[in-house]
C-alpha positions in Angstrom: 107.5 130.0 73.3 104.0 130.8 72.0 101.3 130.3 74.2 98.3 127.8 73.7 95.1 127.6 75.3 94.1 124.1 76.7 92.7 122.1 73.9 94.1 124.4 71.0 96.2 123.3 68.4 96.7 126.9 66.7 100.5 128.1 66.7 101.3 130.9 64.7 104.2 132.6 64.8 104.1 136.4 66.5 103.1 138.8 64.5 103.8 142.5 64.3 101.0 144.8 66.0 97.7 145.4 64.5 96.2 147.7 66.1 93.1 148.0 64.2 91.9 145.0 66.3 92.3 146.7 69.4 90.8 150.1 70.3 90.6 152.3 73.0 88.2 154.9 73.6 89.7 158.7 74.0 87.2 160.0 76.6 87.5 158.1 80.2 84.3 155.9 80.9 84.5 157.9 84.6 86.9 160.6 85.7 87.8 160.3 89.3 88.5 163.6 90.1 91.3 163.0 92.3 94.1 160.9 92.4 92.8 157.3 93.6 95.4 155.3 95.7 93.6 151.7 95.1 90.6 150.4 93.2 88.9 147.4 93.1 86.6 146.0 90.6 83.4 143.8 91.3 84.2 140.5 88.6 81.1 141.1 86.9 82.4 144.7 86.1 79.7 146.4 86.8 81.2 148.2 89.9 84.5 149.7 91.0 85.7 151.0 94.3 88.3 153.3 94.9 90.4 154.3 97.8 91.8 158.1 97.8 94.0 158.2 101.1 94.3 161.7 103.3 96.6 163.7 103.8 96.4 162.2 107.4 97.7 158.6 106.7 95.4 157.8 109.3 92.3 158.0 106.8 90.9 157.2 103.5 87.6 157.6 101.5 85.9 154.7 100.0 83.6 155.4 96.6 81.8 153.0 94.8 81.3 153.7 91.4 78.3 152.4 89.4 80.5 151.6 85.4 77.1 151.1 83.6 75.7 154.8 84.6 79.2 156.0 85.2 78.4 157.9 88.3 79.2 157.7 91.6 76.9 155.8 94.0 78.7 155.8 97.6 81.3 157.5 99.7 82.4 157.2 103.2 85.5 158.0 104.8 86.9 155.4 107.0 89.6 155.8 109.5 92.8 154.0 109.8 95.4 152.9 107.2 94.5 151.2 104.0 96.2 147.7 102.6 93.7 145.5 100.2 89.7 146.0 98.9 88.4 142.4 97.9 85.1 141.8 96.7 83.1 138.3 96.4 82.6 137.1 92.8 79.3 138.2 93.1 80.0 141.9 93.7 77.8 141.8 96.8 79.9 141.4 99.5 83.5 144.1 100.0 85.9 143.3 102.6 88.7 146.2 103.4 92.0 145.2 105.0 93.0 147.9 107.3 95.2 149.3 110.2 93.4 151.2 112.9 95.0 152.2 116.6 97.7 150.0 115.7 95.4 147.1 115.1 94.7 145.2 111.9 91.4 144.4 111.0 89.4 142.8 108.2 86.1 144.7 107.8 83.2 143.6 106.1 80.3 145.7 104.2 77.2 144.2 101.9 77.9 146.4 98.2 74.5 147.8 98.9 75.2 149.5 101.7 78.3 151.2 102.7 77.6 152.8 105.7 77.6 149.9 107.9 79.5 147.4 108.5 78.9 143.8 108.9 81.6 142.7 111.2 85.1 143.7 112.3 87.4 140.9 112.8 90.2 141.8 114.0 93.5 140.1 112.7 97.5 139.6 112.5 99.1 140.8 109.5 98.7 138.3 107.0 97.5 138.1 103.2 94.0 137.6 102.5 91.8 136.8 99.6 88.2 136.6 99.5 86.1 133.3 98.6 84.4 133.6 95.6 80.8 133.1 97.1 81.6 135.9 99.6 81.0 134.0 102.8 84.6 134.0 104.0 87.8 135.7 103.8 90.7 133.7 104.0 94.0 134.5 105.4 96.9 132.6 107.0 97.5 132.3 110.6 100.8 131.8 112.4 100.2 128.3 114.3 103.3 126.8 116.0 105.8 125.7 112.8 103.5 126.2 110.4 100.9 128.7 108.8 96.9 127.9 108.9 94.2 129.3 106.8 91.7 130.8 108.5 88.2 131.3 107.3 86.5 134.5 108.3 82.9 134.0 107.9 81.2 137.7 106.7 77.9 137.1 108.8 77.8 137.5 112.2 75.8 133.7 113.2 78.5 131.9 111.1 81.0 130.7 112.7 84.8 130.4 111.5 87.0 127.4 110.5 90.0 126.8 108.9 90.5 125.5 105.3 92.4 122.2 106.1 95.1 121.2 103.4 96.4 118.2 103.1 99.7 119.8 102.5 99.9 122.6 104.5 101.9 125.7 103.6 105.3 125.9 105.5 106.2 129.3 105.5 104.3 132.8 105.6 103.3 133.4 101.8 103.2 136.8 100.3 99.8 136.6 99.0 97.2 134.4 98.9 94.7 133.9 96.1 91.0 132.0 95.5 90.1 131.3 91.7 86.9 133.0 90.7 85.1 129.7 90.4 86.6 128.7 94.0 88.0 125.3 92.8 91.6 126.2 93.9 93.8 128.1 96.3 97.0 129.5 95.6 99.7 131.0 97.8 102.8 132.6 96.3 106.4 133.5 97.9 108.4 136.4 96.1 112.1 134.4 97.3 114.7 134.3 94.4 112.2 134.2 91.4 109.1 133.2 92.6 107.3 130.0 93.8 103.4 129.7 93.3 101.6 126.7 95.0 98.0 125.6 93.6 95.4 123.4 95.9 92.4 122.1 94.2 90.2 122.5 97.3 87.9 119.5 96.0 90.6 116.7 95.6 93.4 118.6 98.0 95.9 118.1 94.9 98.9 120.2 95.2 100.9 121.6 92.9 103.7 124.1 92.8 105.2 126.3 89.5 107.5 128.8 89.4 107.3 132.5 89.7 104.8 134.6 91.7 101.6 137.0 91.5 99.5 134.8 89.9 96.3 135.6 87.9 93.2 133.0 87.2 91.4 132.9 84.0 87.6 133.8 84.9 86.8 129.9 84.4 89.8 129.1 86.7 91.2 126.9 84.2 94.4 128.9 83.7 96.8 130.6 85.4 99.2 133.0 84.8 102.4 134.0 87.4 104.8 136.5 86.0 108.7 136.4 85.9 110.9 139.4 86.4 113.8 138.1 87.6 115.7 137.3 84.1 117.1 139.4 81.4 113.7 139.5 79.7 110.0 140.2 81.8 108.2 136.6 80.2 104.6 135.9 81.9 104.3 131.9 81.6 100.5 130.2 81.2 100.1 127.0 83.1 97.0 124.4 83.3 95.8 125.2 86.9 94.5 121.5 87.4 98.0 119.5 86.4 100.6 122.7 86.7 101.7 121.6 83.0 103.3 124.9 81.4 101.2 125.9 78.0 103.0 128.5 77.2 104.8 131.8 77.8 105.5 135.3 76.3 108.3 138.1 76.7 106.5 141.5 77.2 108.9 143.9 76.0 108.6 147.4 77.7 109.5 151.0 76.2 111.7 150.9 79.5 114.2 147.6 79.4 115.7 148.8 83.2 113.2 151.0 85.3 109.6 149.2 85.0 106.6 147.7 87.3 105.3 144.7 85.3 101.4 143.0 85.9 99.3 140.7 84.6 96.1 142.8 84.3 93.8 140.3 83.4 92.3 137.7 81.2 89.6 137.6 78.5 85.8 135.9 79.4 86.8 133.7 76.8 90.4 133.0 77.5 92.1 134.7 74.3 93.2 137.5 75.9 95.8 138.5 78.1 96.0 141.8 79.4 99.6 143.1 80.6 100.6 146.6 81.4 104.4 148.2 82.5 104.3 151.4 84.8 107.5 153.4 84.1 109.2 154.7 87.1 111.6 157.6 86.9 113.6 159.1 89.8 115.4 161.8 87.6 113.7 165.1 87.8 110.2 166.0 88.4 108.5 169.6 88.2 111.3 170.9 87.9 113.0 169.5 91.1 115.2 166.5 91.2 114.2 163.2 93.2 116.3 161.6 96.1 118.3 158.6 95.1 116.2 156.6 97.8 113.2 157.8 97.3 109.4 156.3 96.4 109.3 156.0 92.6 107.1 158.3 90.4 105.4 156.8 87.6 105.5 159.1 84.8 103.4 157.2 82.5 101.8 153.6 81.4 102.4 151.4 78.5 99.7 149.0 78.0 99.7 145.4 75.5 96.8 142.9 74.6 97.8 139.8 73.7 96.3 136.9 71.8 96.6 133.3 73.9 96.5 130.9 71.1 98.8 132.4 69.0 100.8 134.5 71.2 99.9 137.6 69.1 100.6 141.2 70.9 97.3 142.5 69.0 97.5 146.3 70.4 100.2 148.6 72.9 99.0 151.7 73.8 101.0 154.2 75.9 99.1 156.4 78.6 101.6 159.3 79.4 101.3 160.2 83.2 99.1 157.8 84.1 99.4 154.8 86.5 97.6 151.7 85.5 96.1 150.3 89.3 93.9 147.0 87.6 91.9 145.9 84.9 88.8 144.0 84.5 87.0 142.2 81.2 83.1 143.2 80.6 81.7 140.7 77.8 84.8 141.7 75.3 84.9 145.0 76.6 88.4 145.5 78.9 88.0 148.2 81.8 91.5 149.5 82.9 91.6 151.9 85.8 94.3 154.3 86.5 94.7 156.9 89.3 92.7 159.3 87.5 90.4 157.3 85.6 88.7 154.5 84.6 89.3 153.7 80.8 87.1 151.3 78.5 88.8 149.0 75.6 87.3 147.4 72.7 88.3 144.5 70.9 86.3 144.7 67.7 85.1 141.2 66.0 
């Protein structure tokens, strides 16, 4: 099935790659220096933070990264164990998921100013997501037979509240998820296939599609949940108001069996798609050969654009031992960052 965009009648069928339309730059736009665990970009792309853990798994440094000046601006180490970075849609406001002394905790920093906190809340271990206006952070709460969302304000004088649904969410999700424009909630479940569930938080209208780690286009109109469960990887579009399907495509991988599929991201203007397979190996490396059991090493990154309305893959580029972390759009200007650096795409007009 080709994919098109809402109010698009364009359907062409997939072409072969041209990858004259899609370039990528050969020097990194910033080198890390060290091996990142985690990054998280602000939406407006002008900032990234990454998270390098210890050796101790009882610490990590925090950097934030200025992309326009391509320097760093920030570091701090913080103790405990690392989960999620989230920041508000404005970039101003950075919330960390963490572990510390056994206790989880959502702690809260203005972008200007890592080195103290706004608050520490502590919580239970639940998803969370921040809201786009970077008052709260929302994560669910276990309350009797079923699961509440909780709205962790990040001043101190604001009190908390819960995000009332009108159908409330039944079973612990696996992730929860504001759009950027905060029109709509999601909560997605990893059972069988994947089951996404969509709340548009002005009407409380629910819908549910299938398949899980969803992705919002920046104007929240579209979302994106990927399937991996089939013969064939497929990420499917759907209209995030009505839930109705617009389209899907099969992102084939250099690696049919052994792969990490993501939806990276989506275009400003909603023709582009961004996915990106991590191979995994377990065979032998340096020389020494890996554990049947043991935590996969990505040797390397295969990275497609596509184009919505027609379904085009327009460019695939391989990164050999790299591993893709995220990826963020800048005017038409995609920013991928992997655990050694941040990498700058170009889609030429």
């Amino acid at each position: 099935m080709l994919l098109v965009a809402p109010g698009s009648s364009n359907e062409q069928n997939v072409s072969q790659i041209d990858s004259s339309e899609f370039t990528l730059s050969t020097d990194a736009v910033i080198d890390f220096e060290e091996s990142m665990y985690d990054v998280a970009f602000t939406p407006d792309g002008k900032h990234i933070a990454t998270i390098r853990r210890h050796y101790s798994p009882e610490a990590f440094d925090l950097t934030l990264w200025s992309i326009e000046q391509r320097r760093k601006i920030e570091r701090r180490s913080m103790p405990g164990k690392y989960d999620r970075a989230y920041f508000s849609y404005d970039g101003g406001t950075l919330a960390l998921h963490t572990e510390c002394e056994q206790q989880q905790q959502i702690v809260l920093f203005k972008t200007k100013n890592l080195r103290r906190a706004i608050r520490t809340v502590p919580v239970t271990d639940w998803p969370c997501s921040m809201r786009p206006d970077g008052q709260f952070v929302a994560l669910t709460g276990d309350i009797g037979p079923g699961y509440d969302i909780r709205l962790i304000s990040t001043e101190r004088n604001v009190g908390d509240h819960a995000l009332n649904l009108e159908e409330g969410i039944k079973k612990r999700p696996d992730g929860v998820l504001f759009s950027p424009t905060g029109w709509y909630f999601s909560a997605w479940y990893r059972h069988h296939r994947g089951t996404t569930h969509i709340w548009n938080l002005a009407t409380q209208k629910h819908r549910q599609v299938p398949y899980y780690y969803p992705v919002f286009s920046h104007d929240s109109r579209m979302l994106s949940t990927t399937d991996i469960g089939g013969p064939q990887p497929q990420v499917h579009i759907w209209n995030a108001e009505n839930g109705e399907e617009l389209g899907s495509i099969s992102v084939v991988g250099h690696w049919q069996d052994d792969y990490n599929l993501q939806v990276l991201a989506f275009g400003p203007k909603n023709n582009r798609l961004v996915t990106c397979f991590n191979h995994k190996t377990r065979d032998v490396v340096d020389g020494l050969v890996v554990a049947q059991y043991a935590e996969p090493v990505f040797a390397g990154s295969v990275i497609q654009a596509w184009d919505i309305s027609s379904g085009r893959k327009i460019h695939e580029r391989k990164l050999d031992d790299e591993y893709v972390l995220a990826a963020n759009f800048k005017n038409d200007k995609c920013l991928v960052a992997t655990r050694q650096a941040l990498y700058k795409f170009d889609f030429e007009k």
